[in-house]
Every structure is written in structure tokens, then in C-alpha cells.
C-alpha positions as CSV (number, residue, x, y, z in Angstrom):
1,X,72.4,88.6,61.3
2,X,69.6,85.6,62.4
3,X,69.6,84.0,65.8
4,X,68.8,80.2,65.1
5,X,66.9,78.8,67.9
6,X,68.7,76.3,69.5
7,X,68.2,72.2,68.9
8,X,67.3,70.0,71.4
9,X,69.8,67.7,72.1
10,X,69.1,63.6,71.4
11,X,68.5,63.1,75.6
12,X,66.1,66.4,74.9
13,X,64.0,64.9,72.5
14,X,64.1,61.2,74.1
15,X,62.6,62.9,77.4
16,X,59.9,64.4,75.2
17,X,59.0,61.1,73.9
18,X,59.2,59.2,77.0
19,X,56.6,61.9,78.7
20,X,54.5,61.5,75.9
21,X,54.4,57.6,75.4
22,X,53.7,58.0,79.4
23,X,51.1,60.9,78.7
24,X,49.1,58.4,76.1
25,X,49.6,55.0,78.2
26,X,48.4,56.3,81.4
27,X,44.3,55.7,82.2
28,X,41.9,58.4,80.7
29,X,40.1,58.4,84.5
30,X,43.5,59.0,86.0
31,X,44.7,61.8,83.8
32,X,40.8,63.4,84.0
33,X,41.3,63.4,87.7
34,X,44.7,64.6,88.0
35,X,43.8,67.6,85.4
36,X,40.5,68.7,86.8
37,X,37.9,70.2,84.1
38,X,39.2,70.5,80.5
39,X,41.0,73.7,80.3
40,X,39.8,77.0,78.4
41,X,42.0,78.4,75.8
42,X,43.6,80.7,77.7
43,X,44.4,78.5,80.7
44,X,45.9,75.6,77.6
45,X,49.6,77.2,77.3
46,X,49.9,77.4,81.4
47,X,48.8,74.2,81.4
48,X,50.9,72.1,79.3
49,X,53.6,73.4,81.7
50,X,52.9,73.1,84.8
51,X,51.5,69.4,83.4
52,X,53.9,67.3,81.7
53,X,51.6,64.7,80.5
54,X,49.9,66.3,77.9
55,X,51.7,65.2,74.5
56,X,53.1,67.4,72.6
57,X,52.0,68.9,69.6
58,X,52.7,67.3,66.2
59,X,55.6,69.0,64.5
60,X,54.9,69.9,60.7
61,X,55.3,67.8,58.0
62,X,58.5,69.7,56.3
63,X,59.9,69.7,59.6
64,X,59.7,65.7,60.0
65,X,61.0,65.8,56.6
66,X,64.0,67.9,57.3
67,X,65.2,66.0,60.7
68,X,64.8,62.9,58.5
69,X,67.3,64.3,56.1
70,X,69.5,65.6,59.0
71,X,69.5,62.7,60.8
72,X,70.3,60.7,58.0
73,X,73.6,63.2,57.2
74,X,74.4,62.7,60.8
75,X,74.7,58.8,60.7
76,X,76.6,58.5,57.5
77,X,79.1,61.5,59.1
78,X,79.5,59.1,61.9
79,X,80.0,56.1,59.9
80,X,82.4,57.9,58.3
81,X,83.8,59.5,61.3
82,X,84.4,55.8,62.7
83,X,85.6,54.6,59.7
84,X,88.6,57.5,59.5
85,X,89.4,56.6,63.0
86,X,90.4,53.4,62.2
87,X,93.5,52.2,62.7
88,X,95.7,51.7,59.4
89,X,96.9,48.2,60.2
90,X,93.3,47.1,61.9
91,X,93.1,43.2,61.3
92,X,89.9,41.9,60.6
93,X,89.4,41.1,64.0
94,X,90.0,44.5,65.6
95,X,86.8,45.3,67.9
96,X,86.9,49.0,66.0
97,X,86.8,47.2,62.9
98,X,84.5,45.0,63.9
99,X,82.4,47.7,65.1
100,X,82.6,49.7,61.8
101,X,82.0,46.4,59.7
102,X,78.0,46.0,61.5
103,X,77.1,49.4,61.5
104,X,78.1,50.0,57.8
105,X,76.1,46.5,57.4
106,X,73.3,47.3,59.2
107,X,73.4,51.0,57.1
108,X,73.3,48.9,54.1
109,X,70.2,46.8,55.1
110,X,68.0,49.3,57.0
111,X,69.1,52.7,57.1
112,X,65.9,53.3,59.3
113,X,66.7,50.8,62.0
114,X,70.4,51.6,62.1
115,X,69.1,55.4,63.1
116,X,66.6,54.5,65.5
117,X,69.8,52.3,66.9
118,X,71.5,55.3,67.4
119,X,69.6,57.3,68.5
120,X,68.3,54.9,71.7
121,X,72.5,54.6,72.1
122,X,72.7,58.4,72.1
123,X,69.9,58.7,74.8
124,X,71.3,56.5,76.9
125,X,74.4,57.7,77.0
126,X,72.9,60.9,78.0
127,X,70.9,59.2,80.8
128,X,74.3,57.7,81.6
129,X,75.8,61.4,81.7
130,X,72.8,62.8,83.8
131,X,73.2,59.7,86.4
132,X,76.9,60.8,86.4
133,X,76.3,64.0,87.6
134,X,73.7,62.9,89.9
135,X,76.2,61.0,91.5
136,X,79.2,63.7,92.0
């Protein structure tokens, strides 16, 4: 019996992008004086904790590869999801209908944008969840 390790969720992985676009766009003189000397090997792993503006490493190729795939499975599951959900007597001007109708066209024109799409509407629905509980 294998464990899997667990995936990061969407609002995960959007965090790690956003520290990292942050990490790269803030001033070299800035980021030297806020990390002191460059770090020896052994002090590199306690670093990139305690300092979350160091980027993250690359992931592997195969990797990039397989969340393409998966992410590409996920998107047409939803389509189809959305599309199953649809009411049986839907006119054309239903707003789920309408809904289904751009995504499946934007699918059918850029596959690549309609997934980046998604994926900004899934991390802000998750910063929309975190506010939320902020809130209570």
C-alpha cells in the first residue's frame, strides 16, 4: 500500500506563484539587504523557509508535462460536468447555457487560455473563501 503525497490545492499553487513573481520583481539591493550574506549549503533549506521570497525551484520536466495533461482532463470534466447540469428544456438564452456555450467556445479556440481562465477563477474563489473565514 503507497501513501501519495498530497496535491496542492489551485489557491496553494497561486500563492506560490504570487511569492515568486514578488520574489523576482522586488530590487536585487533590497532582497541582498534583507537576506544578509549569500547562504552556505547547509544554512539554504532553513532559509528558503524562514524567507518566502526566494522562488522556488523549477519542477521537472515530466512533471510539467503530467500537470499539463491533468489539468487538461480536469477542464474538459468540468465542461462536461456543466454541460450535464444543464437543464433539459434550457433555451438558448438561459445564463447556464449561455455559460456552457463560451467556455466550450473558448475550449475550442484556445484550450491554453480557457485553462489559465480557470485557473485565475479557481484562485480567486479561494481568496474569496480565505477572506470568508477571515471575516467570521
Amino acid at each position: 500500500m503507497s501513501s501519495a503525497a498530497p496535491v496542492p490545492s489551485a489557491g496553494l499553487h497561486a500563492l506560490r506563484a504570487l511569492v515568486d513573481r514578488l520574489g523576482r520583481e522586488a530590487p536585487a539591493a533590497a532582497v541582498s539587504q534583507a537576506q544578509g550574506p549569500l547562504p552556505g549549503p547547509s544554512q539554504q533549506a532553513s532559509t528558503a523557509l524562514t524567507n518566502p521570497v526566494l522562488p522556488s525551484p523549477r519542477p521537472l520536466k515530466t512533471a510539467q508535462r503530467h500537470q499539463a495533461s491533468w489539468q487538461r482532463l480536469r477542464t474538459e470534466q468540468r465542461l462536461r460536468r456543466l454541460r450535464d447540469a444543464l437543464p433539459a428544456q434550457a433555451g438558448p438564452l438561459h445564463s447556464a447555457s449561455l455559460i456552457h456555450r463560451a467556455l466550450a467556445q473558448m475550449h475550442a479556440v484556445s484550450p491554453a487560455y480557457l485553462d489559465a481562465w480557470l485557473r485565475s477563477m479557481d484562485d480567486l474563489l479561494a481568496i474569496e473563501r480565505i477572506a470568508a473565514k477571515g471575516r467570521r
